[in-house]
SEGU-351035 format. One record per residue (C-alpha): residue in one letter; x, y, z. Coordinates in steps of 0.001 Angstrom, whole numbers, plus 500000, padded with zeros to 6 digits. Example, Ala and Ser with C-alpha at 12.3 -4.5 7.8 and 13.67 -1.06 7.14 Angstrom:
<recs>
A512300495500507800S513670498940507140
</recs>
This chain:
<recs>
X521501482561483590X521136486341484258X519882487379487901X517870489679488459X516851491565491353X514156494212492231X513297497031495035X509906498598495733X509170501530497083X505740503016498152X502091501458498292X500771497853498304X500117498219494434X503523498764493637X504163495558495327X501785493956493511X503090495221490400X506646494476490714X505990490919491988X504047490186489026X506849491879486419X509132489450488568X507219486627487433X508035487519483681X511812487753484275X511490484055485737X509579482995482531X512093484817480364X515009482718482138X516054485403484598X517051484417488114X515364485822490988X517469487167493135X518157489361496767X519172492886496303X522783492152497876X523368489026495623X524842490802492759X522605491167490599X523112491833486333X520048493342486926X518311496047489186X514672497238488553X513549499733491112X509672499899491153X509406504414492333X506473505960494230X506460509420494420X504084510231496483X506652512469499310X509721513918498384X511468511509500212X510409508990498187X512340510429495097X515271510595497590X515185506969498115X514891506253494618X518316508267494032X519725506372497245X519098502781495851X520696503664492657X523581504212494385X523291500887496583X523085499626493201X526328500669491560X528230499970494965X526927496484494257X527638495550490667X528954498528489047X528505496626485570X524652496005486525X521895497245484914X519595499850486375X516460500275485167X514056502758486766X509813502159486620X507202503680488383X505318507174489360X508337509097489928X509327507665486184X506009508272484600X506830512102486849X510013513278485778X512058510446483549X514883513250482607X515046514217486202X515728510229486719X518052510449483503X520725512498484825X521414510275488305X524496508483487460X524560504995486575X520547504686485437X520139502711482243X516801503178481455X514139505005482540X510190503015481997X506820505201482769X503557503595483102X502747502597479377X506155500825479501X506892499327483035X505152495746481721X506761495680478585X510923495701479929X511548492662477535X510023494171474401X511796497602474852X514880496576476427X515560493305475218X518790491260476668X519388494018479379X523088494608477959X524412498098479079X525042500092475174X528699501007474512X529147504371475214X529643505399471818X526346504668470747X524370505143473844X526538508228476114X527358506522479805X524493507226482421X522039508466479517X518739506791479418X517963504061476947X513844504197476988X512459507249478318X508332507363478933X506053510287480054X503075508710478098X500400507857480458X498857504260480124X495480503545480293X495415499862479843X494549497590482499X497678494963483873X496289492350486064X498840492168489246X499115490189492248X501811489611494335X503285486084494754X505603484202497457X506971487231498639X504659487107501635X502409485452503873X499937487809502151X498981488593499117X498296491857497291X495590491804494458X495489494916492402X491557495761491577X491621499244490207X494325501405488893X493884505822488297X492186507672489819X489395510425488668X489702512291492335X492013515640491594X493366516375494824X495338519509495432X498228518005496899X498152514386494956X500195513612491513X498829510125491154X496248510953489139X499599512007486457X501448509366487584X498564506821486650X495921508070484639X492264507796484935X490010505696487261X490111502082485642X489393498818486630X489968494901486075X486716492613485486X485391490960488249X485536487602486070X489302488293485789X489937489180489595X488515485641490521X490149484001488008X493693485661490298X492038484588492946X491500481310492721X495461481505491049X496282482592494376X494418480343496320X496094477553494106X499597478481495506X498283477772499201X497680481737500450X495152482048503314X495102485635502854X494154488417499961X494820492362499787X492797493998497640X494598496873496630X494265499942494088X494437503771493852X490757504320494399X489423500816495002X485686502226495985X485710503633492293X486064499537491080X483826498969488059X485043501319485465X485896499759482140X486913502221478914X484764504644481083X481958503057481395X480598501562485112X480290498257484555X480470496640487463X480363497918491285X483091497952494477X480088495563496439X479395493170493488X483455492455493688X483551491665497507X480131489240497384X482081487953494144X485564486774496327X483406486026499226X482657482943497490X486449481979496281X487303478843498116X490515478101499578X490695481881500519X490340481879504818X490324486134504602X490535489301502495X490789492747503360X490005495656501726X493785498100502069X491935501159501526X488686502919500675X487688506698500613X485056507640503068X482760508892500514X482884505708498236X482652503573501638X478924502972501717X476775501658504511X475853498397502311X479283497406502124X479673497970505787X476888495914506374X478017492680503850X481673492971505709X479691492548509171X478246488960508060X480743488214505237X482564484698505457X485630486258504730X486140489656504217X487261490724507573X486702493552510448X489425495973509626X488773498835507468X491557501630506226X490061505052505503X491968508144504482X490798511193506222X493588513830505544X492167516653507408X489390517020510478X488729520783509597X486035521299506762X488011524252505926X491340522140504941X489229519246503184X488162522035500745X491776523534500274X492599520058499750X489435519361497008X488367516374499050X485066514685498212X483582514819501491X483215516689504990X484025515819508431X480545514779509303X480244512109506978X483738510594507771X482452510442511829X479112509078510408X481165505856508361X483179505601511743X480038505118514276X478553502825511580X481102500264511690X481652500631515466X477869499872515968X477869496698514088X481071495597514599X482278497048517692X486107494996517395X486609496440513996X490143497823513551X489612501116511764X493277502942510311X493272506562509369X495283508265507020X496396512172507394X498015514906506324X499675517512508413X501215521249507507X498935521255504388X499190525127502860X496075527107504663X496582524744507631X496859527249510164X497304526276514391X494007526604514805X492759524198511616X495521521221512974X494025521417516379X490474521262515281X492186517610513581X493848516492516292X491155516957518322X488596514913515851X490575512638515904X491371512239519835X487413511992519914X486879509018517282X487166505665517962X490006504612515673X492499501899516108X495909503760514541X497005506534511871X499368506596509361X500686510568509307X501946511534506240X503636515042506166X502599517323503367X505973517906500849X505706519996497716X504908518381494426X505597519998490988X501980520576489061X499477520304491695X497066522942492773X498385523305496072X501020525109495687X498894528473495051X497443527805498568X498798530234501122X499551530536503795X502957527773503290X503274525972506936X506925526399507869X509199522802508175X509061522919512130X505762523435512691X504893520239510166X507465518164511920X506374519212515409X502329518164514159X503633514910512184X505149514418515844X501787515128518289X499845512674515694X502387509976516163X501649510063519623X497987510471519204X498461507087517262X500308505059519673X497813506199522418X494786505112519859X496513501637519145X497095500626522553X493713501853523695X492169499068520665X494487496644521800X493511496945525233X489858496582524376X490580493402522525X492914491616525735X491480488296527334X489569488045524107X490370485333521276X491407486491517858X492319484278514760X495987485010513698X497465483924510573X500804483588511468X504352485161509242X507479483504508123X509690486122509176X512009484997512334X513551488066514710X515446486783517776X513626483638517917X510118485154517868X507655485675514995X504622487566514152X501296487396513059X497965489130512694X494386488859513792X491641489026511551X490671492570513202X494870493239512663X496437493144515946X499836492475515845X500572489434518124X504202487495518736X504779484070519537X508184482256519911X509104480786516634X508119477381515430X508165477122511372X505006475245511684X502932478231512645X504873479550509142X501360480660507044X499313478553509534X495936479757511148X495528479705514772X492844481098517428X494911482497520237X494518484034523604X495509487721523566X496897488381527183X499622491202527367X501355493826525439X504846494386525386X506797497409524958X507397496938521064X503539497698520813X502890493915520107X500159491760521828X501717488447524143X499497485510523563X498999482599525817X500885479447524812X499068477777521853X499376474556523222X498246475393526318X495175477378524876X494143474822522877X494669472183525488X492115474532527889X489311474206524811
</recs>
């Protein structure tokens, strides 16, 4: 039996995606196996969303050859649907899958052998892709979590200046809301408490062959009523497509809970343009106040972009300083790296490497300072934690409905068990200290 071992890089739907292309190895007779347990073969799932994400992709390769230098590498993913010949010429890559192909390894590759090198030359591709697919592949992750990721929507219609996903993955498109229950209840079958949903655009849900068929809200009341779930939450959702109706049915939901995820990018009107965003500042501080005022515990992540071209000083402070003002739980700072056929590389002026290193820096503060400040609000106050399997010097996490990240000592029953807890403390690792459970729950 061959083994077979995979590495993801990037977003919550690449996760989803390779878990499910895992499943079809298993049903083809493959062996699952850990990166270090050498493998025959290695599929490496790309994002290529930063250049240091096509870094990493070259870096694994290597991890992979040091491993099993007979093993076969095959390469899937954006930065393969991107630039497959660029992915061609890094030694020891077999094959090389873009989007049309990434689902369909067994019919294009069949028994995974590496080709003598008389027929196919040593580290030249065997399947090269830059078609873009615009089928739908249902994906969910499985057992590789506590959670579970359950792609919605794939594409995306929203032509960024700085984003290549829309290349990488085609046009908005979405799964049936039928079909996303139907994984649901899958899911639910294989004793998950907890559901991702996850996508490229997920607000722009309900697209089939271009056609709106279905909308983001008639999903959500859809899963609300999927038994055996205890939560979902939504990963992402642009502030534009984030309306005040679904705001309102996450407020009284049964379980879709209190923590949204909404990429911002930029606080300066002026940058949002450069950056052909869909939306202003004002409407982003409007979504923000609505959640707060109905649910005032809502966890609220923000996504942004710093040393964007045309960011000057005076446009970063005018973001930092939005963003000091909101009341947001955390940020995830991404800084802005050059990508081949996007519009903003005409933008001028270019912000020099320090001065995006020394902003990625202030907003990683700014974060920290936001997260404790939410985690203080939320101490002496109850939260329901569903709890990981992961162990790290006899402790283990988990994560409130509202996602605060508590630790307890480890006891494998908590292991994808659902507890209320006491929050009391937090420690210097930015985690929250909980009363004893038995000692909480003997108090009740």
């Amino acid at each position: 039996m061959k083994k077979v071992a995979f590495y993801t890089l990037g977003c919550k739907l690449n996760f989803s995606e390779t878990s499910t292309i895992s499943r079809t190895f298993e049903e083809k007779g493959f062996r699952k196996v850990g990166f270090q347990d050498t493998p025959d073969v290695f599929i490496i799932n790309t994002c290529s969303v930063t250049e240091n994400a096509d870094k990493k992709c070259k870096k694994i390769v290597k991890e992979a050859q040091k491993i099993n230098p007979n093993g076969y590498v095959a390469i899937i993913g954006c930065y393969a649907q991107l630039k497959p010949q660029e992915i061609a010429e890094i030694e020891g890559v077999d094959a090389v899958l873009g989007a049309a192909e990434k689902f369909r390894l067994h019919e294009i590759i069949g028994t995974f052998e590496k080709q003598a090198s008389h027929v196919f030359p040593q580290n030249k591709v065997f399947a090269t892709s830059i078609n873009v697919d615009l089928d739908y592949h249902t994906s969910f992750s499985l057992n590789d979590r506590t959670r579970t990721f359950l792609k919605v929507q794939d594409g995306c219609d929203y032509p960024c200046s700085y984003c290549t996903i829309p290349l990488a993955r085609g046009a908005s498109r979405s799964d049936t809301i039928e079909n996303i229950v139907k994984a649901a209840n899958e899911i639910a079958a294989n004793d998950v408490k907890e559901i991702v949903l996850t996508g490229v655009n997920i607000g722009d849900f309900g697209l089939i062959k271009g056609q709106r068929k279905e909308t983001f809200l008639d999903l959500l009341k859809a899963l609300d009523n999927v038994e055996g779930i205890e939560r979902f939450r939504i990963s992402s959702i642009e502030p534009n497509l984030l309306t005040n109706e679904i705001i309102e049915f996450v407020s009284t939901s049964k379980r879709f809970v209190p923590h949204f995820h909404i990429p911002l990018q930029s606080g300066s009107n002026k940058v949002l343009g450069l950056m052909k965003r869909r939306y202003k500042r004002e409407l982003y501080q409007e979504r923000v106040s609505k959640i707060k005022e109905i649910m005032p515990d809502c966890c609220i992540g923000v996504d942004v972009i710093v040393g964007h071209p045309g960011e000057t000083d005076d446009e970063f402070l005018t973001t930092y300083n939005f963003l000091n003002e909101l009341d947001i739980s955390y940020l995830h700072v991404f800084t802005y790296s050059e990508r081949e056929n996007t519009e903003a590389l005409k933008i001028r002026p270019i912000v020099a490497q320090n001065k995006r290193a020394e902003r990625s820096r202030m907003l990683h503060i700014l974060s920290e300072k936001k997260r404790r400040a939410f985690y203080e609000q939320n101490l002496e106050k109850t939260g329901l934690v569903l709890f990981e399997s992961e162990e790290n010097e006899g402790f283990m996490n988990g994560f409130t409905e509202n996602y605060i990240k508590v630790v307890a000592k480890y006891d494998p029953l908590l292991i994808n068990d659902m507890k209320t807890v006491r929050l009391i403390n937090i420690n210097s690792d930015m985690q929250v200290e909980i009363e004893e459970i038995e000692t909480f729950e003997h108090h009740q």
